[in-house]
C-alpha positions in Angstrom: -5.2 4.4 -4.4 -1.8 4.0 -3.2 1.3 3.0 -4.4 4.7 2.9 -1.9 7.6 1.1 -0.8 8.5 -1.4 -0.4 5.5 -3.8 -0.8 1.9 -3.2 -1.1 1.0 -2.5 -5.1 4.8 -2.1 -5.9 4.7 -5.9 -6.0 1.4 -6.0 -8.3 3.0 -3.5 -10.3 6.0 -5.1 -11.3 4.2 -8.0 -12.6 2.2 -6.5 -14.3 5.2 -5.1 -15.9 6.5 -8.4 -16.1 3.6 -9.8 -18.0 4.3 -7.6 -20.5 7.5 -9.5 -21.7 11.3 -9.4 -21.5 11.4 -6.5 -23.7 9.6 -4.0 -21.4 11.6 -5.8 -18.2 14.8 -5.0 -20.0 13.5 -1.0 -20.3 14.4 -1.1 -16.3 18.3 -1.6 -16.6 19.3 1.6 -17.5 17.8 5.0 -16.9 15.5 6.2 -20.3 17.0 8.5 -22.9 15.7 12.0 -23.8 15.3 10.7 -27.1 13.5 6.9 -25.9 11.4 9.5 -23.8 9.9 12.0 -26.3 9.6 9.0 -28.7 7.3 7.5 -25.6 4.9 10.8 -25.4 4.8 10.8 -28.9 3.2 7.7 -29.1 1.1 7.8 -26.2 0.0 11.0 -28.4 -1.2 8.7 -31.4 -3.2 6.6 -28.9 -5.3 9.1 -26.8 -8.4 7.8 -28.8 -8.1 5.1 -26.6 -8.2 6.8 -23.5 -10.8 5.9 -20.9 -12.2 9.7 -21.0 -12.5 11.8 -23.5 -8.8 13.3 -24.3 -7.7 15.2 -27.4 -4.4 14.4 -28.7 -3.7 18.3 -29.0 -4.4 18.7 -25.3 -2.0 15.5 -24.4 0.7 16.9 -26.5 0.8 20.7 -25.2 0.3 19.4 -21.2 2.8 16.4 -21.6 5.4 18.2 -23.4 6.3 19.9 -19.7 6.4 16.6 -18.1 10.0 15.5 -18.2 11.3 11.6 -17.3 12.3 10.7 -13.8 14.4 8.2 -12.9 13.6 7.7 -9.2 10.3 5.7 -10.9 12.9 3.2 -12.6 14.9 3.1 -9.3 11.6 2.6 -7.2 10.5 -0.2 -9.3 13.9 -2.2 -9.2 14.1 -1.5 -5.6 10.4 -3.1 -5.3 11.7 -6.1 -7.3 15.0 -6.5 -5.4 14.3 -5.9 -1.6 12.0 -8.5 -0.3 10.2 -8.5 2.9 8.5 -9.9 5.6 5.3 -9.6 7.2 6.4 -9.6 10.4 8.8 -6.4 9.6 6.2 -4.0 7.7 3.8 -4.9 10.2 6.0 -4.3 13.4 6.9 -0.7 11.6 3.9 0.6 9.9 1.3 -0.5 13.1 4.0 0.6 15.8 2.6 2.6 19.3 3.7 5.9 17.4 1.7 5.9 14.7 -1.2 4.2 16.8 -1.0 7.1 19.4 -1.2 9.8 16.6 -4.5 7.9 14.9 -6.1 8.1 18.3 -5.1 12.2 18.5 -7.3 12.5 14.8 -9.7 10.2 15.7 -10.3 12.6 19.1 -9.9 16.0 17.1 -11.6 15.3 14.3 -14.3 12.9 15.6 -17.6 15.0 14.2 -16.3 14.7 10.5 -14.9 11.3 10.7 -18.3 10.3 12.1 -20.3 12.0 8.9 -18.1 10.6 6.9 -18.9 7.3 8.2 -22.4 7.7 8.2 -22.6 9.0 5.2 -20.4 6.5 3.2 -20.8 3.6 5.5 -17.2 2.7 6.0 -15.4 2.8 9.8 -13.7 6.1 10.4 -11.2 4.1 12.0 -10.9 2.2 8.8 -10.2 5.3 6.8 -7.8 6.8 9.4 -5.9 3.3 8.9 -5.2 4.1 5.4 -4.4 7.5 6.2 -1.4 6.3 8.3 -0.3 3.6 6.2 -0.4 5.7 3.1 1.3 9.0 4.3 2.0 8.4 7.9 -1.0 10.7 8.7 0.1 13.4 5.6 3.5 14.6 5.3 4.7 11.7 3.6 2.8 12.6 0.3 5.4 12.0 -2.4 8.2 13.8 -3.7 8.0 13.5 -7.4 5.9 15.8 -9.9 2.7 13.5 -10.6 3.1 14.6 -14.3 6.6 13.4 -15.0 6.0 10.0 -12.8 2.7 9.3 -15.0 4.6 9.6 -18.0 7.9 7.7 -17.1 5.5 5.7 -15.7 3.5 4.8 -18.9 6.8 4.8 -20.9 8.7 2.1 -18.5 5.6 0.0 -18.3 4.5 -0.1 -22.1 1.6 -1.9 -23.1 0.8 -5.2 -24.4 0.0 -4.7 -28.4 -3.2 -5.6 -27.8 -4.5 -3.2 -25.6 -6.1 -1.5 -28.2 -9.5 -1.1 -26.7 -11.0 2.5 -25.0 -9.4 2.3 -21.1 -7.4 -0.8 -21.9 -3.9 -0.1 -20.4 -3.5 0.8 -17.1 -0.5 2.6 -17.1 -1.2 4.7 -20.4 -4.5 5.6 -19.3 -2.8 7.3 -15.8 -0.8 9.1 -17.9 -4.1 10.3 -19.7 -5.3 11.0 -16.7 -2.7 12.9 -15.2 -3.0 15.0 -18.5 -6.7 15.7 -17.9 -6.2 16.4 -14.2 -4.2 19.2 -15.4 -6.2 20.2 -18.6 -9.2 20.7 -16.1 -7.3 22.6 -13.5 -8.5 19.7 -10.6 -5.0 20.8 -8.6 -2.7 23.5 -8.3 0.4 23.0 -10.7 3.0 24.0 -8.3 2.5 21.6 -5.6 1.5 18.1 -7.2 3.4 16.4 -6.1 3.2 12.5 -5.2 5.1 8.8 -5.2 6.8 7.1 -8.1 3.8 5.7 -9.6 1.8 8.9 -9.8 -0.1 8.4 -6.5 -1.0 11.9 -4.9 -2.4 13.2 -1.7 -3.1 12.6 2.1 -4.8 9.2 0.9 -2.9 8.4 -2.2 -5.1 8.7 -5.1 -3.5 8.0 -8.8 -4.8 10.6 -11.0 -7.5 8.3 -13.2 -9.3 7.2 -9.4 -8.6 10.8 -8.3 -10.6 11.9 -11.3 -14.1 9.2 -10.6 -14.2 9.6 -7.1 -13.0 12.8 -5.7 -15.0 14.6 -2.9 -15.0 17.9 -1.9 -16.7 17.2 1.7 -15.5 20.3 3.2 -17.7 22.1 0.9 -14.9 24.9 -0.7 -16.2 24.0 -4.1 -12.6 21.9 -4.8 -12.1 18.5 -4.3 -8.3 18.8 -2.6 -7.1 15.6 -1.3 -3.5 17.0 -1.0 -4.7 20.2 1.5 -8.1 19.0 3.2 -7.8 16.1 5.2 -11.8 16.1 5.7 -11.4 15.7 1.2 -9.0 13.1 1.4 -11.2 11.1 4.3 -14.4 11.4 2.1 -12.7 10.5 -1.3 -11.2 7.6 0.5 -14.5 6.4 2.1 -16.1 6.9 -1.4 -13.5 4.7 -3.3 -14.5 2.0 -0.7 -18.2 2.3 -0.7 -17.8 2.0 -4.7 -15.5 -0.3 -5.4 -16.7 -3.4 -3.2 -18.7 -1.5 -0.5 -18.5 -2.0 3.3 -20.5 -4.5 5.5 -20.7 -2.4 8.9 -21.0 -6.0 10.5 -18.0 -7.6 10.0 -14.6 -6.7 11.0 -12.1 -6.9 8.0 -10.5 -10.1 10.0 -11.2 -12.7 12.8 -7.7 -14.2 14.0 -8.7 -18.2 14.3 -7.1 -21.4 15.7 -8.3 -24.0 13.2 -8.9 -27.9 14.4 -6.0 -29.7 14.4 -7.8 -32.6 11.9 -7.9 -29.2 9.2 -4.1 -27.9 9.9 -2.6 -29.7 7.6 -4.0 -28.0 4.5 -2.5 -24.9 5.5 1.0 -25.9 6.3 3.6 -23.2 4.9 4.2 -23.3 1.7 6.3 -20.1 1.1 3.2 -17.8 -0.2 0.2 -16.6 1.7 -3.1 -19.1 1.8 -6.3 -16.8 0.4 -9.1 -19.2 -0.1 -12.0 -16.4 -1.5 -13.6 -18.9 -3.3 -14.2 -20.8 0.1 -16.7 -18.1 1.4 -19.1 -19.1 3.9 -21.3 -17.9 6.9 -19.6 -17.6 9.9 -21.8 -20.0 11.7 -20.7 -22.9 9.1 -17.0 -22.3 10.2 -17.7 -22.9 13.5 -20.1 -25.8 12.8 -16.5 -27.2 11.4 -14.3 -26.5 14.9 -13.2 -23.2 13.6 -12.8 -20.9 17.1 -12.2 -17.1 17.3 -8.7 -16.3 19.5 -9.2 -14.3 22.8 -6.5 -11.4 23.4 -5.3 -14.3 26.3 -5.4 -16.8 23.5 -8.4 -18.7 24.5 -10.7 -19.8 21.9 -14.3 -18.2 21.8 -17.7 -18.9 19.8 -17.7 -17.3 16.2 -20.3 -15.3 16.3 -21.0 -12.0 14.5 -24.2 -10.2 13.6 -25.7 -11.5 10.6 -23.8 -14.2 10.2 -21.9 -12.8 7.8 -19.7 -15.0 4.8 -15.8 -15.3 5.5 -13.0 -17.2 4.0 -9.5 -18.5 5.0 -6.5 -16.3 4.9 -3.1 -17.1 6.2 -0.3 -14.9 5.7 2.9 -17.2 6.0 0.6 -20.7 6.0 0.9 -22.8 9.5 2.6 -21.9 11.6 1.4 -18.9 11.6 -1.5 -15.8 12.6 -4.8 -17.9 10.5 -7.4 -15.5 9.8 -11.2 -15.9 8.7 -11.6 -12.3 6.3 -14.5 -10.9 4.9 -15.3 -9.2 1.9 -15.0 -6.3 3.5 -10.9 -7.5 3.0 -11.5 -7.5 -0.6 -12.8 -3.9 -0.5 -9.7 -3.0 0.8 -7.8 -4.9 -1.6 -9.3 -2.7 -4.6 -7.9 0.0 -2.7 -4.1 -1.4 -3.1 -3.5 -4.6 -5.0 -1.7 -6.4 -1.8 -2.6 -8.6 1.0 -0.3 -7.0 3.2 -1.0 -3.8 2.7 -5.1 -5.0 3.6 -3.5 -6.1 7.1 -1.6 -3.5 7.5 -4.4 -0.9 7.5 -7.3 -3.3 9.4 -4.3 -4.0 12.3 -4.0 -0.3 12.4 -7.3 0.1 12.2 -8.3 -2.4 15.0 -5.3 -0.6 17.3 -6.5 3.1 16.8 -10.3 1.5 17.6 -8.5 0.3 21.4 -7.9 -3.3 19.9 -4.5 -5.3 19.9 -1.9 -6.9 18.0 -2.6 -10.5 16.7 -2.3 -12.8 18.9 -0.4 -16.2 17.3 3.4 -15.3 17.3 4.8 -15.0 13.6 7.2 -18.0 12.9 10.4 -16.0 13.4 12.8 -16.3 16.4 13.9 -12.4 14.9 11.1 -10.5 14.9 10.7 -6.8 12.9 11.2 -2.9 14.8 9.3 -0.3 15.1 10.0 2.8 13.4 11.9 4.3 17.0 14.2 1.1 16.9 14.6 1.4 12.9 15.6 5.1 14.4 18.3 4.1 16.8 19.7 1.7 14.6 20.0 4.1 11.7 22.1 6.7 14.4 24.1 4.0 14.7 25.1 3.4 11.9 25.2 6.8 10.8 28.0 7.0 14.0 30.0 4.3 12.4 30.5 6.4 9.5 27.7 5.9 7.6 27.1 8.9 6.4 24.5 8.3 3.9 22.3 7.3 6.5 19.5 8.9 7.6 17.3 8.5 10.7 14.6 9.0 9.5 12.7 5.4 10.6 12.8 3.9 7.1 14.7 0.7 6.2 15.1 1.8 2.7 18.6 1.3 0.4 21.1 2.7 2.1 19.8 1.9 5.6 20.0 -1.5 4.0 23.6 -1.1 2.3 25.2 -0.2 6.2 23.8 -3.5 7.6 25.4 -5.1 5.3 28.5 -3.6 5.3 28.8 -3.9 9.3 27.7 -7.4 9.1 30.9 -8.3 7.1 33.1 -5.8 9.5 31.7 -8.6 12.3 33.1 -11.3 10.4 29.4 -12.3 10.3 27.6 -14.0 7.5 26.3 -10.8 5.3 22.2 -9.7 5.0 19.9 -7.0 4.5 17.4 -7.1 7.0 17.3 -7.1 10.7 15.4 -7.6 13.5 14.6 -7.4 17.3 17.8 -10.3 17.8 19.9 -9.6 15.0 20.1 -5.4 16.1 21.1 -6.7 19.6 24.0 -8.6 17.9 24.7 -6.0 15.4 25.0 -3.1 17.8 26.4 -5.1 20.7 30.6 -4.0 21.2 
């Protein structure tokens, strides 16, 4: 299970965090001391009989004593909190012709073990290649931060409620258990674990307490290696879905829809996405109600899938907007990384690797987001006018951020963030 920039579980993380009180929020303002940080282990010590698996608090103490605090987890997490986005950005980068054209390259390499995979978990190879794109751009992108030490600062940023008390009841404590017990069991090689600021690790982003229940060695070495074997990594990931929801072969994750104009009004926009799952019905029933799949040309089409399977309502940004009919197949997804976005992130790709297309109701934006090649040229731009903490590198992280900023004030312009397809032309422009 994944956890990146800027959106995707970032978001569910933090309020989690949030829910914990003030007094855990205010642990984010400044970095941990060595001190705060040993006093952290140390307690997490005293409460391994609460771990999920069995954990001895003499094993906890002699692995966690190498782990030392990062502060790239602290910065992560404020930078989750304090750089929103839109759909219409992630989706334009992380579903972008590049990343489609190398999906299709694994899908035609590796087709024989992407099929067994399938048939033997039941989940769409092009499914599980969509996660392996979002997740680590297809592997290199695996995380930079020792999974020990980001489990533990972690655990220690993110404490508890006082009354999880009960075996497996905190979900940050118990990754740090987990993390130990990874290493107490010698599941990965020391010197090159490493992962993302939440402790996720590997081609398909596993945190070590999934990593440990579902891990499959599919290549048949005798290891379970999701950071080496891609053929692992596919498996594991198809096994996390098959367990944790399973997969309905039948139904696609999403059906873009135009809903009768006499229904529209319940959907307007209202600032937050519309996810009715407790309105779950067989397809037929929708279209019994004027409910109409979308042709590619925009056309509206019967609703009609085999075995009728039960759908519900989702719109990203209300109306108007892309309206979507999901299946549970969606929530599968979901369990996978606690965010909608991140869900349509991996079935768009997913649908574009499998020859499919982009949705077809424009987002309500008059600036819509880049791909990572225009992200590119933008950041060697910028990096031109002096920038030098730029990087091109296709990510619109901090600094990339900072430098629009700055050059929207050297226009005289109104200062932001974020741009897009019209606001680069007017950036850039002499």
């Amino acid at each position: 299970m994944a956890i990146r920039l800027p959106s995707c579980i970032a978001g569910a993380a933090l309020a989690a965090l949030a829910s914990t009180g003030a007094g855990a929020q205010s642990l984010l303002e400044q970095p941990l001391g060595s001190d705060q940080f040993a006093a952290c282990v140390q307690g997490l010590a005293d409460k391994t009989a609460t771990a999920g698996r069995p954990l001895a608090r003499e094993d906890f103490l002699r692995i966690a004593s190498a782990g030392k605090y990062d502060d790239r987890v602290r910065q992560s997490m404020l930078i989750a909190a304090g750089e929103p986005t839109f759909w219409w950005d992630e989706l334009a980068a992380t579903t972008d012709e590049d990343r489609v054209r190398e999906g299709r390259a694994i899908l035609a390499r590796e087709g024989p073990t992407l099929q067994k995979i399938e048939s033997q978990f039941g989940v769409p190879r092009e499914i599980v290649l969509g996660i392996y794109g979002i997740e680590t751009n297809f592997g290199p992108s695996q995380g930079k931060i020792p999974v020990l030490d980001a489990a533990l600062s972690y655990a220690c940023l993110r404490p508890c409620a006082a009354s999880a008390t009960g075996t497996g009841s905190c979900i940050a404590r118990e990754r740090a258990y987990a993390a130990v017990r990874v290493l107490r069991d010698r599941r990965v090689r020391t010197d090159n674990w490493l992962g993302s600021w939440a402790a996720a690790f590997g081609r398909t982003q596993f945190v070590p307490d999934s990593f440990e229940q579902l891990a499959v060695d599919f290549d048949g070495d005798g290891v379970a290696d999701i950071i080496n074997s891609e053929a692992d990594a596919w498996a594991t990931t198809a096994n996390h879905l098959k367990q944790r929801g399973g997969w309905n072969m039948n139904a696609p994750v999403y059906v873009e829809v135009s809903i009768p104009k006499e229904q529209q009004a319940e959907f307007a926009a209202s600032g937050k996405s519309i996810r009715l799952a407790d309105r779950a019905k067989p397809l037929s029933q929708w279209m019994a109600q004027g409910w109409r799949a979308l042709a590619p040309d925009g056309q509206p089409k019967p609703l009609e899938l085999a075995g009728d399977p039960e759908m519900y309502p989702f719109l990203p940004v209300g109306l108007p907007g892309p309206a979507f009919l999901v299946s549970r197949n969606f929530d599968t997804v979901l369990r996978y990384n606690r965010s909608e976005r991140y869900v349509m992130e991996v079935a768009l790709l997913a649908n574009k690797i499998a020859g499919g297309g982009d949705f077809v109701t424009p987002w309500p934006t008059d600036d819509p987001g880049l791909t990572r090649a225009q992200v590119r040229e933008l950041q060697a731009w910028l990096a031109q006018r002096g920038h030098a903490q730029v990087t091109a590198d296709g990510v619109m992280g901090r600094n990339t951020r900072d430098a629009i900023e700055q050059e929207f004030v050297a226009k005289g312009l109104p200062p932001q963030r974020r741009v897009g397809q019209r606001t680069m032309r007017l950036l850039m422009q002499p």
